[in-house]
C-alpha positions as CSV (number, residue, x, y, z in Angstrom):
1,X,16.2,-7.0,22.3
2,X,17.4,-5.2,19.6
3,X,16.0,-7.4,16.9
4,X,12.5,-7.3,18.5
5,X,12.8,-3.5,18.3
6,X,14.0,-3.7,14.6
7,X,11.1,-6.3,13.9
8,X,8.6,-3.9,15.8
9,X,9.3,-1.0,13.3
10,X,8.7,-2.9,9.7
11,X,5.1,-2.4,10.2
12,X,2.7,-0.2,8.3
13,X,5.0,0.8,5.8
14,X,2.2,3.0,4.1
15,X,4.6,4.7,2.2
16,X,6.3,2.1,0.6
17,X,3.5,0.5,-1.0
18,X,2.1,3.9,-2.8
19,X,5.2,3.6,-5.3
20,X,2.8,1.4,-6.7
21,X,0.7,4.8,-7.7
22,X,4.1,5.2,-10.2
23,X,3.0,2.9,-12.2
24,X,-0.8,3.6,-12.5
25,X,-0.4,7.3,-12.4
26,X,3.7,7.9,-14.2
27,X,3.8,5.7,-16.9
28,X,2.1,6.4,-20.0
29,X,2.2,5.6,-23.5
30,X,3.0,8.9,-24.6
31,X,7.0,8.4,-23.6
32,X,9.7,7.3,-26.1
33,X,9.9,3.8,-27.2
34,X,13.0,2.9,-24.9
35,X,10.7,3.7,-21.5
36,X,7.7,1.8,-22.7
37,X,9.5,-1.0,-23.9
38,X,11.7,-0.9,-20.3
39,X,7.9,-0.7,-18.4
40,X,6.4,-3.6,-20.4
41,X,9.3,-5.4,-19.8
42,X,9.1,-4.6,-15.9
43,X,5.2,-5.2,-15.0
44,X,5.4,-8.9,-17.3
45,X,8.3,-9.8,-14.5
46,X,5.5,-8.5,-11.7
47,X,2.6,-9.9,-12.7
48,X,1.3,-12.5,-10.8
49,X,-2.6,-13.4,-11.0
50,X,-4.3,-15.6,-8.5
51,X,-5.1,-19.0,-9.1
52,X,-9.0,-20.1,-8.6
53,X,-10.0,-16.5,-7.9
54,X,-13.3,-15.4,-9.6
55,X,-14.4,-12.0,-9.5
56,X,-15.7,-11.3,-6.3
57,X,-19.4,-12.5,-5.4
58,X,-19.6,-9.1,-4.0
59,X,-19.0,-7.4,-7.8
60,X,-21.3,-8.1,-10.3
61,X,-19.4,-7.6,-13.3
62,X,-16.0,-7.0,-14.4
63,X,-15.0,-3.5,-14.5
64,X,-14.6,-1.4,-17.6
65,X,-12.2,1.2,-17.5
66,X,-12.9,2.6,-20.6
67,X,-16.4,3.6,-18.5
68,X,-14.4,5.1,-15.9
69,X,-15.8,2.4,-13.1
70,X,-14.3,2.9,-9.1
71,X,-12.1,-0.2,-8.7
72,X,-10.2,-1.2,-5.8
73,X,-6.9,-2.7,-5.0
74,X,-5.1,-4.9,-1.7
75,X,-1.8,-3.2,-1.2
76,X,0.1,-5.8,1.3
77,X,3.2,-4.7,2.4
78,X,5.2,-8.6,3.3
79,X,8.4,-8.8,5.1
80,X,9.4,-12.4,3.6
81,X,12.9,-14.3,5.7
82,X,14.3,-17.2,4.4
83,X,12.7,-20.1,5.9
84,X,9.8,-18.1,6.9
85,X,6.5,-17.5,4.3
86,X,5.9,-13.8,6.1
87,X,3.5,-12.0,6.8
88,X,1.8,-8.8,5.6
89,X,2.9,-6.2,7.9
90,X,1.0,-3.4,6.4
91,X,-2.4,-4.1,4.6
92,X,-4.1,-1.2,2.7
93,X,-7.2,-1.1,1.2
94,X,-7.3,1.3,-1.6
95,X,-10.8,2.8,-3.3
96,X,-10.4,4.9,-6.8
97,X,-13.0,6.9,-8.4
98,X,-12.5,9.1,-11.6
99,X,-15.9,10.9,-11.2
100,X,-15.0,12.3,-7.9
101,X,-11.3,11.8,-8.9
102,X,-10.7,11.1,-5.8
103,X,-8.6,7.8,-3.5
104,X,-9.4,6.8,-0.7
105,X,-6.9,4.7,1.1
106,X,-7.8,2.3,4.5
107,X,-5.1,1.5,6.3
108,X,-6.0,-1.8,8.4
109,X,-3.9,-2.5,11.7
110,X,-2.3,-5.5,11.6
111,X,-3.0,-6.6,15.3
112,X,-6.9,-6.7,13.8
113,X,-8.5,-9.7,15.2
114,X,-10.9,-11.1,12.4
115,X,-12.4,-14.5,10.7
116,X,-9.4,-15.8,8.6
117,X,-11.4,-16.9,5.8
118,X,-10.6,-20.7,4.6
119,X,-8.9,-20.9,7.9
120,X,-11.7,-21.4,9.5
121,X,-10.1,-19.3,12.6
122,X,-10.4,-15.9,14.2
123,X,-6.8,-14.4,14.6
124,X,-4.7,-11.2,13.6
125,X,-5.7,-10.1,10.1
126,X,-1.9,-10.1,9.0
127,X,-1.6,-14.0,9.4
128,X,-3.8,-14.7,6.9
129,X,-0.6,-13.9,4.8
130,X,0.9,-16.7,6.3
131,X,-1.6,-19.1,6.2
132,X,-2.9,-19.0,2.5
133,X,-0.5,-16.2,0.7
134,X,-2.2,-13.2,-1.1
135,X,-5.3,-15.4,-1.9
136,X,-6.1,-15.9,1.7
137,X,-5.1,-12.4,2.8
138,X,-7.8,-11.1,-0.1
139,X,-10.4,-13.1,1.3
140,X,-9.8,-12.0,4.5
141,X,-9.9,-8.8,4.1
142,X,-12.7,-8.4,1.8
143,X,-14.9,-10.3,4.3
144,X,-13.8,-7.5,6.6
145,X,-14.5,-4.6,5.4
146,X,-17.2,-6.2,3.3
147,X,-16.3,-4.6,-0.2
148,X,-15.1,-6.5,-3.4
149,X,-11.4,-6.3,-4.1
150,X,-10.4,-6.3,-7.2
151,X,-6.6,-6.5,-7.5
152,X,-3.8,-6.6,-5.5
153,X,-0.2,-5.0,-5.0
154,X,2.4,-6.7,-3.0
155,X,5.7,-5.5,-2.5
156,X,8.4,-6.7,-0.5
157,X,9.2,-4.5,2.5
158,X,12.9,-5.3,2.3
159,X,13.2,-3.5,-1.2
160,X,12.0,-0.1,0.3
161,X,15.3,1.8,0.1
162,X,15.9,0.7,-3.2
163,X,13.1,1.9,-4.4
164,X,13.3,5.5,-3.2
165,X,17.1,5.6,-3.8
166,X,16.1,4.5,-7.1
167,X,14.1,7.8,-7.8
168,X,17.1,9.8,-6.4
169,X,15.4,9.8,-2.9
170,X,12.3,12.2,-1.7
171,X,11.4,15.9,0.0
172,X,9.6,16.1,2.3
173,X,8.1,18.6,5.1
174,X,9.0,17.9,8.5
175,X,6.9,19.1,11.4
176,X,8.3,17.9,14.4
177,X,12.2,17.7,15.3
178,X,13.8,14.3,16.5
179,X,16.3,11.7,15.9
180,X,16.1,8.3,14.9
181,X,18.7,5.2,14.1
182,X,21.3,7.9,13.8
183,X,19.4,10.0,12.0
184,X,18.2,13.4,13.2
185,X,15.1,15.3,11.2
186,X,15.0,19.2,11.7
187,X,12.2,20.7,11.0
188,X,11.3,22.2,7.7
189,X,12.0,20.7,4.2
190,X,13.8,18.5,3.8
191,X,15.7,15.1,1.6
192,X,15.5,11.7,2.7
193,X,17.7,9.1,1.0
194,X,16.0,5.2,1.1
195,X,17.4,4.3,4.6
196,X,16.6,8.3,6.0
197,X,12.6,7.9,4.8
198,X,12.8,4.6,6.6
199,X,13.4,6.3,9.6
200,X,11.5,8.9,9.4
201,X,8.3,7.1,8.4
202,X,8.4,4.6,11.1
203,X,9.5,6.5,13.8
204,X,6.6,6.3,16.4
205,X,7.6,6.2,20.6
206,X,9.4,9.8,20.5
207,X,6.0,11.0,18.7
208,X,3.6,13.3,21.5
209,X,1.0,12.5,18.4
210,X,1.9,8.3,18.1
211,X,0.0,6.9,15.7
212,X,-1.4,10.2,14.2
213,X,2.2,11.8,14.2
214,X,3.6,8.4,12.8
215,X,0.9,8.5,9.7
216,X,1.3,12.3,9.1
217,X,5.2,11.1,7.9
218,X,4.1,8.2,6.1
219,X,2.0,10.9,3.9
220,X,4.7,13.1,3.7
221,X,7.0,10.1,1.7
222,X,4.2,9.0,-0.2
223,X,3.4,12.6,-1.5
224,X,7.1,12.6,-1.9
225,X,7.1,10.0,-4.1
226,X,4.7,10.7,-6.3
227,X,5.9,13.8,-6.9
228,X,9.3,12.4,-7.7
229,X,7.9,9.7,-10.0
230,X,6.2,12.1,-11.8
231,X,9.5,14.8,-12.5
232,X,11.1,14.2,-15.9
233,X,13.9,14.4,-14.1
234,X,13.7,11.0,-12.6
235,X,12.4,9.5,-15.4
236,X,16.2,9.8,-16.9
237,X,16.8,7.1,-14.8
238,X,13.6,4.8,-15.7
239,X,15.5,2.2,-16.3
240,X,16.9,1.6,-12.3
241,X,13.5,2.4,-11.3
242,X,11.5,0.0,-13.4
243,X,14.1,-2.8,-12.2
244,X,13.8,-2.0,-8.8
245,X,10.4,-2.3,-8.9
246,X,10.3,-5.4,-10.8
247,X,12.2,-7.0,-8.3
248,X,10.3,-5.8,-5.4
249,X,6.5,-5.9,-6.9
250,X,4.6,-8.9,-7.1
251,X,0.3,-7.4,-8.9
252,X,-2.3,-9.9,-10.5
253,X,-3.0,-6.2,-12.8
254,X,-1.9,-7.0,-16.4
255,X,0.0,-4.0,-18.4
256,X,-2.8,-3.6,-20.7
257,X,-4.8,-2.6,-17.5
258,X,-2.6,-0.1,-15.8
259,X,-2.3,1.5,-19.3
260,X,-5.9,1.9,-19.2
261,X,-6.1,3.0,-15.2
262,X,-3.5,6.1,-16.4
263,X,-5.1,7.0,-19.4
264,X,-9.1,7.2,-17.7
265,X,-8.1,7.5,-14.1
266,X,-4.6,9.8,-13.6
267,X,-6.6,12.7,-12.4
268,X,-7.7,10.7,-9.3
269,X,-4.1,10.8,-7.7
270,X,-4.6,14.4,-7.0
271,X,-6.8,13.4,-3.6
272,X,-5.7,10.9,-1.9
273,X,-7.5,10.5,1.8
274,X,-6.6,8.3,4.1
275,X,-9.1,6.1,6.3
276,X,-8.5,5.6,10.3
277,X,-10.0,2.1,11.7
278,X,-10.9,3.3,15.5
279,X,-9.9,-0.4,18.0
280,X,-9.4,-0.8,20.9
281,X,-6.3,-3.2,22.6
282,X,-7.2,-6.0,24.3
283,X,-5.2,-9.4,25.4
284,X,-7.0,-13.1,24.4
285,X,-5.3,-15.4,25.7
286,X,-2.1,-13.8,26.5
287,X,-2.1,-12.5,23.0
288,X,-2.6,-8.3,22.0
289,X,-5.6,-7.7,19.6
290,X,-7.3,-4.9,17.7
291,X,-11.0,-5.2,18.7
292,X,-13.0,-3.2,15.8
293,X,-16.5,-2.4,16.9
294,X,-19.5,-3.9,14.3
295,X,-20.7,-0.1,14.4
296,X,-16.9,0.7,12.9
297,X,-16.9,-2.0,10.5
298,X,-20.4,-0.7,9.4
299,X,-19.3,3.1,9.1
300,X,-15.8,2.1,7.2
301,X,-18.2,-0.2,4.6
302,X,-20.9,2.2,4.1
303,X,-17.7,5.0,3.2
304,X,-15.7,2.8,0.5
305,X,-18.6,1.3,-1.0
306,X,-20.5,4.9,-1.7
307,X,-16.8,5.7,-2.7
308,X,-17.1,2.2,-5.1
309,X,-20.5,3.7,-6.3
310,X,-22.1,0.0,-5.3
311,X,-25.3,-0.5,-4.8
């Protein structure tokens, strides 16, 4: 029973996955030699493109950043076991535009019942994962929410504490006061090591608000680290970050890309919205779905692909 609950509260890791923003938004070729080189060093280790995957038929060209063009990204956040390929317990869909400099940031349930596209099967959007591996889950997911992805983030939901221990952990403001694992959260400011944000940000049951209480904290750490990443203070320690993300950070973006997303797009990380998908439960079978209306599919499309500036 225990390891159900544990299982149960690896999903939607929102926060975890945003780190990625460090990269994009931190790094920059104006630091000393001995960070870039450390950074070039780091994102050649992450990337990872996608074999027999075109731009999407739903993008006519490629994008140029020096333009300032909206782009999108798949943030997957995968809890891989030995023995086991995974599968993407939290999936993020994430919009940027530099003229609004705005983000926009869809978080998709994973209990979504959808086509798994090259499946050829409807189940829960998060097994596409383990079907077909990022390719799969790309498809998938575009065909969703019917907007062309361009790039993808995957990061391994095991590495989370790492990575925010790595940036000397995160502040945060607290609004409601409870206790979790072990752990109890006043109320007020205050600093989460890598295992404390855990807790905090997946804490759900004990929330009056669930969901919208649960999501409230998962903002909190992601505001947290952004602000972190971007201290000179934590860049002293570049070197543990940039391995810890290596490790944990799997992208099909190439270094001469994200150099050009935080030279034309930094300003963009100063709004950051995040997207609610409206289901409702429902058992198929036995099994626990997501049911999202076509009129919900329709109003989250016609948002991300104004935000996209598509025609």
């Amino acid at each position: 029973m225990k390891r159900q609950d544990k299982t149960k509260k690896k999903k939607n890791w929102l926060k975890i996955i945003v780190i990625t923003l460090l990269i994009f938004l931190v790094a920059g070729g104006a630091y000393a030699y001995s960070i870039y080189h450390s950074l070039t060093k780091a994102v050649e280790t992450m990337h990872t493109p996608i074999e027999n995957r075109p731009i999407s038929d739903k993008r006519q060209n490629e994008i140029a950043y020096t333009n300032q063009e909206p782009f999108s990204v798949l943030l997957l956040g995968v809890d891989e076991r030995e023995g086991d390929s995974g599968r993407s317990d939290t999936i993020i869909a994430l919009t940027v535009n530099p003229e609004t400099n705005s983000v926009k940031m869809l978080s998709i349930p994973r209990d979504t019942r959808t086509d798994i596209i090259g499946k050829n099967k409807v189940d829960k959007i998060n097994h596409a994962y383990a079907f077909g591996g990022v390719k799969m889950s790309m498809d998938t997911v575009e065909n969703f929410i019917d907007i062309p992805l361009d790039y993808y983030v995957k990061i391994n939901m095991e590495g989370f504490k790492d990575i925010v221990d790595s940036i000397g952990g995160v502040e945060v403001n607290n609004d409601l006061d409870f206790s979790s694992e072990g752990d109890h959260f006043p109320i007020g400011k205050i600093k989460l090591n890598g295992a404390e944000a855990l807790n905090f940000s997946r804490m759900r049951y004990e929330d009056p608000r669930g969901d919208f209480g649960r999501q409230y904290r998962q903002r909190e750490i992601i505001q947290g680290i952004i602000n972190k990443g971007a201290s000179f203070a934590t860049l002293t320690n570049y070197s543990t970050i940039f391995d810890t993300l290596s490790k944990n950070i799997e992208t099909n973006l190439t270094f001469s890309q994200m150099n050009d997303i935080q030279k034309n797009y930094r300003a963009a990380a100063k709004n950051v919205e995040q997207i609610e998908i409206k289901s409702t439960g429902k058992k198929i079978d036995g099994i626990y779905y997501g049911i999202v209306s076509n009129e919900e599919k329709q109003r989250i499309h016609d948002e991300l692909k104004v935000h996209l500036e598509l025609k």
